[in-house]
matplotlib code that plots the C-alpha trace (Angstrom):
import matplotlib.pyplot as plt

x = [8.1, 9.4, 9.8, 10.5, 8.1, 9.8, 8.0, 8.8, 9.0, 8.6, 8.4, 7.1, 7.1, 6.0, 7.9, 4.4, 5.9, 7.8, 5.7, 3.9, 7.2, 8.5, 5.6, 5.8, 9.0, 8.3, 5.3, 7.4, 8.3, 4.8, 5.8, 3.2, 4.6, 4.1, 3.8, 4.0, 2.9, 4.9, 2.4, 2.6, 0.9, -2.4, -0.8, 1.0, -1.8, -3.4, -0.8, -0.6, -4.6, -4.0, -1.2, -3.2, -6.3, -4.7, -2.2, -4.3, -0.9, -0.2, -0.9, -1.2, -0.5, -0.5, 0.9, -1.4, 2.2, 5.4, 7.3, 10.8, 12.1, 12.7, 9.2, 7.5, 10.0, 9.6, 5.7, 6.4, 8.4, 6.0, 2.6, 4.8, 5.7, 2.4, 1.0, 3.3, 6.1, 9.6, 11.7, 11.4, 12.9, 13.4, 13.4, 13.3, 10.3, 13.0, 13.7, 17.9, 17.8, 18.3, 15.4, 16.6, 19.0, 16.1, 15.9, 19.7, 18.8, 16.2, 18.4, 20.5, 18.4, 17.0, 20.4, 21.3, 17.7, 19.0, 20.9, 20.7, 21.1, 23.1, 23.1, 26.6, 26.1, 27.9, 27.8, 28.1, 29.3, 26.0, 26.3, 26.8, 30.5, 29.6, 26.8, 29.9, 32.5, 30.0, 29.3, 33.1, 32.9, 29.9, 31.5, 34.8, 32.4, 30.6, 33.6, 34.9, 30.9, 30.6, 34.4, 34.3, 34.2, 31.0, 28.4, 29.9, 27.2, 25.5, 23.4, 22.0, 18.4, 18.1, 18.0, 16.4, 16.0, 14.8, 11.6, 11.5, 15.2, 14.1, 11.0, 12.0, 14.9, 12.4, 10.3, 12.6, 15.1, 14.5, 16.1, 15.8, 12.9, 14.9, 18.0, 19.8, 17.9, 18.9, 22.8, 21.5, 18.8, 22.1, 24.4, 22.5, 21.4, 25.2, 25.8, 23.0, 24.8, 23.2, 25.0, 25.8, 25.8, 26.1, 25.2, 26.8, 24.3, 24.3, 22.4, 21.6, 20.4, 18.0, 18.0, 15.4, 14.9, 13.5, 15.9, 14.5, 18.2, 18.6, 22.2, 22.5, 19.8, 20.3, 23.9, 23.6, 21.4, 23.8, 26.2, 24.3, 23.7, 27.9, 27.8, 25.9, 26.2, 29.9, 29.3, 27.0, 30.2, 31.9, 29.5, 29.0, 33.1, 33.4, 30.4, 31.6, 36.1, 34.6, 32.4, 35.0, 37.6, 35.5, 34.9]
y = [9.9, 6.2, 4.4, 1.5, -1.2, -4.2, -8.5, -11.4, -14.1, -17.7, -20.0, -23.4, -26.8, -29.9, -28.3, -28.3, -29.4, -27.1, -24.4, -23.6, -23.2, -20.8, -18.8, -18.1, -17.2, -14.5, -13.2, -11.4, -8.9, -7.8, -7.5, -8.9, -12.5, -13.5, -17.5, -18.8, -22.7, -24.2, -26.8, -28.7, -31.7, -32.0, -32.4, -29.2, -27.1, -28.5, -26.8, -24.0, -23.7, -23.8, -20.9, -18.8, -18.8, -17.9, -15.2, -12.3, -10.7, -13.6, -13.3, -16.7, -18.1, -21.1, -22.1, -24.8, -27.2, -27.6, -24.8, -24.8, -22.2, -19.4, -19.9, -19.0, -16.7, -14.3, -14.9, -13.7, -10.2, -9.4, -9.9, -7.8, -5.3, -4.7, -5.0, -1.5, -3.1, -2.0, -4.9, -8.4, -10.7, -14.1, -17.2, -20.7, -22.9, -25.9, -24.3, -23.8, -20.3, -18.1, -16.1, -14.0, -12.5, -10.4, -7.7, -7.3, -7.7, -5.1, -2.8, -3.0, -2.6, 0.7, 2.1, 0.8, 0.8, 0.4, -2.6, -6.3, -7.5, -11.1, -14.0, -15.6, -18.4, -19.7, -23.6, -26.0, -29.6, -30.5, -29.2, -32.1, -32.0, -32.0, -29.3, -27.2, -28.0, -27.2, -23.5, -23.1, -23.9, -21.4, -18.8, -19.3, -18.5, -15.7, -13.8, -14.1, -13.5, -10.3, -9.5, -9.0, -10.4, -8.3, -11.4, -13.3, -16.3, -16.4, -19.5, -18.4, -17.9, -15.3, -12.5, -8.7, -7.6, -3.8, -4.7, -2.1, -3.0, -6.5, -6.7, -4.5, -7.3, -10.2, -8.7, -7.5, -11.1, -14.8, -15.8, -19.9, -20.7, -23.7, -24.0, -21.6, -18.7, -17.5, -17.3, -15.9, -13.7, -12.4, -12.3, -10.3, -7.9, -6.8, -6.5, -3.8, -2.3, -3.2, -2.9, -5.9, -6.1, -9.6, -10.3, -13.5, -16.2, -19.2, -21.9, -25.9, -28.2, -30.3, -34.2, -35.4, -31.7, -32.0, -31.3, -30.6, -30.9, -33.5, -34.0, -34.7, -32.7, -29.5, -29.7, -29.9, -26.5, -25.0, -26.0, -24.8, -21.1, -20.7, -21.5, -18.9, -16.2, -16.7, -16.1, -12.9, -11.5, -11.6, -10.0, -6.9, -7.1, -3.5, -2.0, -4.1, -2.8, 0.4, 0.2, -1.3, 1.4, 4.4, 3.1]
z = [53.6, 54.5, 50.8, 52.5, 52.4, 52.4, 52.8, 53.1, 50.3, 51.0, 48.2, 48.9, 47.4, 49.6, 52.9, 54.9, 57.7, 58.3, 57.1, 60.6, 62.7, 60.2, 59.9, 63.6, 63.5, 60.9, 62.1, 65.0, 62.3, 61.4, 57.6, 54.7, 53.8, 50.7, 50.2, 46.8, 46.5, 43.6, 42.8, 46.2, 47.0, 48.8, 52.5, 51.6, 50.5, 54.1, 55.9, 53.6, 54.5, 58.1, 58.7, 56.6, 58.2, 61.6, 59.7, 58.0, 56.7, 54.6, 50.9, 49.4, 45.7, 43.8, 40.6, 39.6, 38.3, 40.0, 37.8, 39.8, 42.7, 40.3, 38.5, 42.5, 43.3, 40.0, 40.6, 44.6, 43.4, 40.7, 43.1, 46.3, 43.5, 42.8, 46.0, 47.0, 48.6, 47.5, 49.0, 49.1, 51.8, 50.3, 52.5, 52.0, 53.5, 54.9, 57.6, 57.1, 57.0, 60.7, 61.1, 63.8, 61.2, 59.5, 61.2, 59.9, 56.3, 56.9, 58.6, 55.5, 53.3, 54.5, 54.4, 50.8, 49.1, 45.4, 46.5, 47.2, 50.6, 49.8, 52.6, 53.0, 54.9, 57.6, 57.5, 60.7, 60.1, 59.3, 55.5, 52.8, 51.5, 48.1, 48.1, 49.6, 47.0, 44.8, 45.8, 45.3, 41.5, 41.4, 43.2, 41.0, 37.7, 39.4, 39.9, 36.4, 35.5, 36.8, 36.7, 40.9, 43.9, 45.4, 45.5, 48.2, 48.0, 44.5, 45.6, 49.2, 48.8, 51.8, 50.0, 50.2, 47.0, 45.8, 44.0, 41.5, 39.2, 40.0, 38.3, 36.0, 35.0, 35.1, 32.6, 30.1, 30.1, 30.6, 33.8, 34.5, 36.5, 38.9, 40.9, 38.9, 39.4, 42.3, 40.5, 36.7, 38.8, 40.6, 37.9, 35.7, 38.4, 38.9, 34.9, 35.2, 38.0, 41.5, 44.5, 46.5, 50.3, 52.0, 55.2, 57.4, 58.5, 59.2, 57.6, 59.0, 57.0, 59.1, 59.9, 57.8, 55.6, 52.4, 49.4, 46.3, 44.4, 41.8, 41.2, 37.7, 36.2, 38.4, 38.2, 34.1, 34.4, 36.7, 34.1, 31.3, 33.1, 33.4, 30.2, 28.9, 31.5, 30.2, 27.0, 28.2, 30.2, 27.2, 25.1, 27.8, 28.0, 26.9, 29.4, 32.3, 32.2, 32.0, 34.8, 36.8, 35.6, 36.8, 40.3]

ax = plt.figure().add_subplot(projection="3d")
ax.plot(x, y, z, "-o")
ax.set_aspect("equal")
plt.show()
């Protein structure tokens, strides 16, 4: 029997514009999409109106108040895990990420079930300079985090990940509900022992795309999370050299 039931994840927040064009895209695959509206305004919910009445494998949420990226996207996995699926194909709704690269994703996860399917992305010259050095300093404290190199890209949000150890995580820790989820969700993921396979692909960031990033306050989170998922590797010290050690 195929336990492989894997969606697709969009979380949205004011990208309606965009919204239509990646729903087409994504409908080739003929997987349930699960779209989560994080509070979006009313030209948004329009859009989100209009791709779902002409899409019945759409499933659509709303939180009724903006509640960040990782508020919609731990809303997405618990509603797919309960719906049956057993993977979850996160995507963002701006339009950067390569949708012809899915089918890899899925590929991989069907070979490697219990493990999460990472996008590494592959910047053109289009990326802002600072955004990159940024991911640098991430990947620099993910490493030391998780005492290895296996998450190539902590802060790609294309991501497949096995529903059941997810879910299970979000319910048992509190794991930040904005632009640091998609690193702490990670992090904490490979001190419980997942798997980590990442996948190339590239990723634009479009003339005129929406950014949701606020410099100062996201970058103090981001700050905040190495912080404490510091202190957390030190704490799990002991569980994490033995691991390592019996590989």
């Amino acid at each position: 029997m195929n336990t492989f039931r894997p969606c697709i994840l969009i979380p949205v927040y004011n990208h309606g514009s965009t919204l239509a064009t990646l729903i087409a895209q994504l409908s080739v695959y003929q997987l349930p999409i699960v779209l989560v509206d994080d509070g979006s305004d009313a030209a948004t919910q329009a859009h989100i109106a209009a791709v779902v009445a002409n899409n019945q494998s759409i499933t659509a949420l709303r939180l009724s108040a903006n509640g960040g990226k990782g508020a919609a996207v731990m809303h997405g996995l618990q509603t797919a895990w309960g719906m049956g699926c057993s993977h979850a194909l996160q995507i963002d709704a701006d339009g950067q990420h390569d949708c012809a690269d899915v089918p890899q994703f899925l590929t991989l996860g069907a070979a490697n079930p219990e493990a999460v399917i990472c996008g590494q992305p592959v910047f053109d010259a289009s990326v802002p300079k600072g955004r990159l050095y940024g991911r640098y300093i991430t990947h620099f404290w993910v490493w030391i985090e998780t005492l290895s190199f296996a998450i190539g890209d902590s802060m790609c949000g294309y991501r497949l990940y096995p529903l059941s150890s997810t879910c299970e995580l979000i319910q048992s820790v509190s794991i930040p509900r904005r632009m640091d989820f998609d690193t702490a969700i990670a992090v904490r993921l490979a001190w419980r022992g997942a798997a980590f396979v990442n996948v190339p692909t590239r990723v634009t960031y479009p003339v005129g795309g929406l950014s949701h990033f606020k410099m100062w306050a996201d970058n103090w989170r981001i700050t905040k999370m190495h912080t404490l998922l510091v202190i957390g590797m030190l704490l799990r010290l002991p569980i994490l050299l033995a691991r390592k050690l019996n590989r």
